[in-house]
C-alpha positions as YAML, in Angstrom:
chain: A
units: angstrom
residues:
- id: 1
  name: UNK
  ca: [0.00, 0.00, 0.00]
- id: 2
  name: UNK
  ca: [3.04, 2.28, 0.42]
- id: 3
  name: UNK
  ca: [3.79, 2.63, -3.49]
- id: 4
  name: UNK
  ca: [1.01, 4.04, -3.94]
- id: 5
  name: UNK
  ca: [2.25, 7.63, -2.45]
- id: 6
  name: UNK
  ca: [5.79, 6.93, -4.06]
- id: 7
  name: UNK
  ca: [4.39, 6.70, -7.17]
- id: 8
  name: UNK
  ca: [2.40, 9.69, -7.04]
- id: 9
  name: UNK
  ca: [5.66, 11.34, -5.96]
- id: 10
  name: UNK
  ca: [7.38, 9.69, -9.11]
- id: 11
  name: UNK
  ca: [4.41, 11.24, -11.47]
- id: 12
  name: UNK
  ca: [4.76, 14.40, -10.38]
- id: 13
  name: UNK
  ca: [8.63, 14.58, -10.41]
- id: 14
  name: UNK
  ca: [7.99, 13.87, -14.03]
- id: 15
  name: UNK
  ca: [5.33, 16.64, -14.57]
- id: 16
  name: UNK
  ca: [7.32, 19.17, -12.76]
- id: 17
  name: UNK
  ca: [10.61, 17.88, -15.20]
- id: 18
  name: UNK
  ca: [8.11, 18.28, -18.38]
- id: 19
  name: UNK
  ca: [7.04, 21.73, -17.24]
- id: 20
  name: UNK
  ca: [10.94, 23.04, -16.80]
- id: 21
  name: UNK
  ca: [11.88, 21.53, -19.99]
- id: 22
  name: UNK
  ca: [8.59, 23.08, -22.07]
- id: 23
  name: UNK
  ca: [7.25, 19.75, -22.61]
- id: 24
  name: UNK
  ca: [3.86, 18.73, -22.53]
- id: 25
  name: UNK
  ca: [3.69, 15.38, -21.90]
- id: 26
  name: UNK
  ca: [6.35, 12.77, -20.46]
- id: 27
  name: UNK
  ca: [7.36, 9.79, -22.49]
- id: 28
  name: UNK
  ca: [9.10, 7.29, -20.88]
- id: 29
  name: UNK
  ca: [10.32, 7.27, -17.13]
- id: 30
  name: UNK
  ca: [13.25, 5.14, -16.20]
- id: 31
  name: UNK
  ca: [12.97, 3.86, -12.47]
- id: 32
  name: UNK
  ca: [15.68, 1.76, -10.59]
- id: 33
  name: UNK
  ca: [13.95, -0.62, -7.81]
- id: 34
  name: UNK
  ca: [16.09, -3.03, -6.17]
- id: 35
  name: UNK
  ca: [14.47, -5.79, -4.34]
- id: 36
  name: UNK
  ca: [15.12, -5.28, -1.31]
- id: 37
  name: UNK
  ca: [14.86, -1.25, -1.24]
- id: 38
  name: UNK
  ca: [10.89, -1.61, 0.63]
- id: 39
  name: UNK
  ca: [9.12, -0.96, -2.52]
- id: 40
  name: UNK
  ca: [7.38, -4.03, -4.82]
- id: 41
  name: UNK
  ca: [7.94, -2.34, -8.52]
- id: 42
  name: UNK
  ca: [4.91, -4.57, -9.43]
- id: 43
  name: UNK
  ca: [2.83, -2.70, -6.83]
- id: 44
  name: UNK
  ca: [4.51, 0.65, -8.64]
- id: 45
  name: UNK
  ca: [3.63, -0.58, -12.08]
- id: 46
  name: UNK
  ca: [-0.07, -1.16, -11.23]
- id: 47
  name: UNK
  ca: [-0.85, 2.09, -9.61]
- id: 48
  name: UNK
  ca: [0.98, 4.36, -12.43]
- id: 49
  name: UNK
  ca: [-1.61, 4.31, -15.26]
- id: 50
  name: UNK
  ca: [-4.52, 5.13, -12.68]
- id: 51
  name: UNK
  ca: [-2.57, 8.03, -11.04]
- id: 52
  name: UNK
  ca: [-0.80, 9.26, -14.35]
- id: 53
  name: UNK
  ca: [-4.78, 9.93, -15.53]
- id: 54
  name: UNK
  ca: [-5.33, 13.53, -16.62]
- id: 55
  name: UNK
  ca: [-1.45, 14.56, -16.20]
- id: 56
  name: UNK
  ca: [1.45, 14.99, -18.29]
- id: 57
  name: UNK
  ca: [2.70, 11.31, -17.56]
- id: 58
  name: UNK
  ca: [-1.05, 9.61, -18.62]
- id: 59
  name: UNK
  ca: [0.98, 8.39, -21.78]
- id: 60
  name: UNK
  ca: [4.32, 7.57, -20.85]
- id: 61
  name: UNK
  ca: [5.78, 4.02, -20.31]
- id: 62
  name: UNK
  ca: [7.08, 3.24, -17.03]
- id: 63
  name: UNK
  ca: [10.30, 1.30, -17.54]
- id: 64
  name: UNK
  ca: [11.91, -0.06, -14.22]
- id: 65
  name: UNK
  ca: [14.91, -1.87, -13.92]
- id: 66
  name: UNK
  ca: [14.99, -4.49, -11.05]
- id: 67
  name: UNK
  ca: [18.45, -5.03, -9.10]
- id: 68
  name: UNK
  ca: [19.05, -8.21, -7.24]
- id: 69
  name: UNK
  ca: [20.65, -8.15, -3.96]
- id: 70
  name: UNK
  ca: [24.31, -9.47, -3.95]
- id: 71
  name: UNK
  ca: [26.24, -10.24, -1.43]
- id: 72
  name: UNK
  ca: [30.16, -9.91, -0.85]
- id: 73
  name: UNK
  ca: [32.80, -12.47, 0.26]
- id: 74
  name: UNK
  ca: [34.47, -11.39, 3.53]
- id: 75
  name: UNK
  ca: [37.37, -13.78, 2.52]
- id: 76
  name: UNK
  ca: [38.35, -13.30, -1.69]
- id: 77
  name: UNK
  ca: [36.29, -9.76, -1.72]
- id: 78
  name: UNK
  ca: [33.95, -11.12, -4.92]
- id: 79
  name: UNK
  ca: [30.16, -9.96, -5.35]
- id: 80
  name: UNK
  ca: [27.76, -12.75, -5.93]
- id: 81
  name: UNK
  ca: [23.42, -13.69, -5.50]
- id: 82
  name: UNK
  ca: [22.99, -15.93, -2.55]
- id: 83
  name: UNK
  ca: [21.72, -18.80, -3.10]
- id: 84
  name: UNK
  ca: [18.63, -20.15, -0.50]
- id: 85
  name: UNK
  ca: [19.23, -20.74, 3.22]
- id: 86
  name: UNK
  ca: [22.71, -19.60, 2.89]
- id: 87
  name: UNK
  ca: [25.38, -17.17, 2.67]
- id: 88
  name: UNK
  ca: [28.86, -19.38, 1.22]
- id: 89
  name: UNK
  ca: [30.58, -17.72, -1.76]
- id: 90
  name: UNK
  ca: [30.07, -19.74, -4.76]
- id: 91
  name: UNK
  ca: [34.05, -19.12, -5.31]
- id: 92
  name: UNK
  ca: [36.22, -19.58, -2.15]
- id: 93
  name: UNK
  ca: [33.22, -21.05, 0.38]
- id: 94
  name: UNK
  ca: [34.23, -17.88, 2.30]
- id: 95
  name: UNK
  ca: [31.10, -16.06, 3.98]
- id: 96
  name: UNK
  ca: [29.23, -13.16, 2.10]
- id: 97
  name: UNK
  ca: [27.89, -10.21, 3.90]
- id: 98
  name: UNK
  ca: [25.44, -7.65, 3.33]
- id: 99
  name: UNK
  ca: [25.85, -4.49, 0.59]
- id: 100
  name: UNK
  ca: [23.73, -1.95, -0.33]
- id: 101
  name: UNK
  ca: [23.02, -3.67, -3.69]
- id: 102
  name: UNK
  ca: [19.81, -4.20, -4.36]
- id: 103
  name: UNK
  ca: [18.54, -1.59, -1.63]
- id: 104
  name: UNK
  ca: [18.41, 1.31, -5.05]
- id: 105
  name: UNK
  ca: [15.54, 3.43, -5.53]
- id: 106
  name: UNK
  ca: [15.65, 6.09, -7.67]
- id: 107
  name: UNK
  ca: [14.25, 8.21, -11.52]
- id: 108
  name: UNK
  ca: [17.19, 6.94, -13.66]
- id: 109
  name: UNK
  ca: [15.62, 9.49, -16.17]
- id: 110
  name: UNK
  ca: [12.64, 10.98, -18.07]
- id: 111
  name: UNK
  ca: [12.23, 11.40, -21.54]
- id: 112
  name: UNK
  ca: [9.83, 14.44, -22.23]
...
């Protein structure tokens, strides 16, 4: 239920960005949602065309690009997905921990 203010917030970032550039409506909107940053980009998808109605964005294509959550290796330093129920590097069995991949959020861009 949360994405539904976000993505009003996300609509009218991109109004306000046609209206400085002279535009009248929005295109496209590029959005960067990682999977673990609290927001469900499927939620975000599904409200979009009912709030974009009667604003600049009511015909622009929401694009969003998900981002997995990786983990890295406290022993060899690599990146890598975990794998279910637990957190061994898939290189040197060393232990992954937490990064802030996959926490993004954020208007990669708008095309007006």
């Amino acid at each position: 239920m949360h994405e539904y203010p976000i993505t009003q917030r996300i609509i009218e970032i991109a109004g306000e960005y046609a209206e400085k550039n002279h535009a009248e409506e929005v295109k496209v909107i590029h959005l960067v949602v990682g999977d673990t940053c609290g927001y469900v980009a499927s939620s975000i998808e599904l409200y979009f065309d009912i709030i974009a109605e009667g604003t600049p964005c009511e015909k622009a294509k929401l694009h969003i690009k998900r981002v997995t959550p990786e983990l890295k290796c406290s022993a060899c330093g690599k990146l890598f997905v975990r794998k279910p129920f637990t957190f061994e590097c898939p290189f040197c069995k060393g232990e992954g921990r937490p990064t802030e991949i996959g926490q993004e959020f954020y208007i990669k861009s708008i095309e007006v």
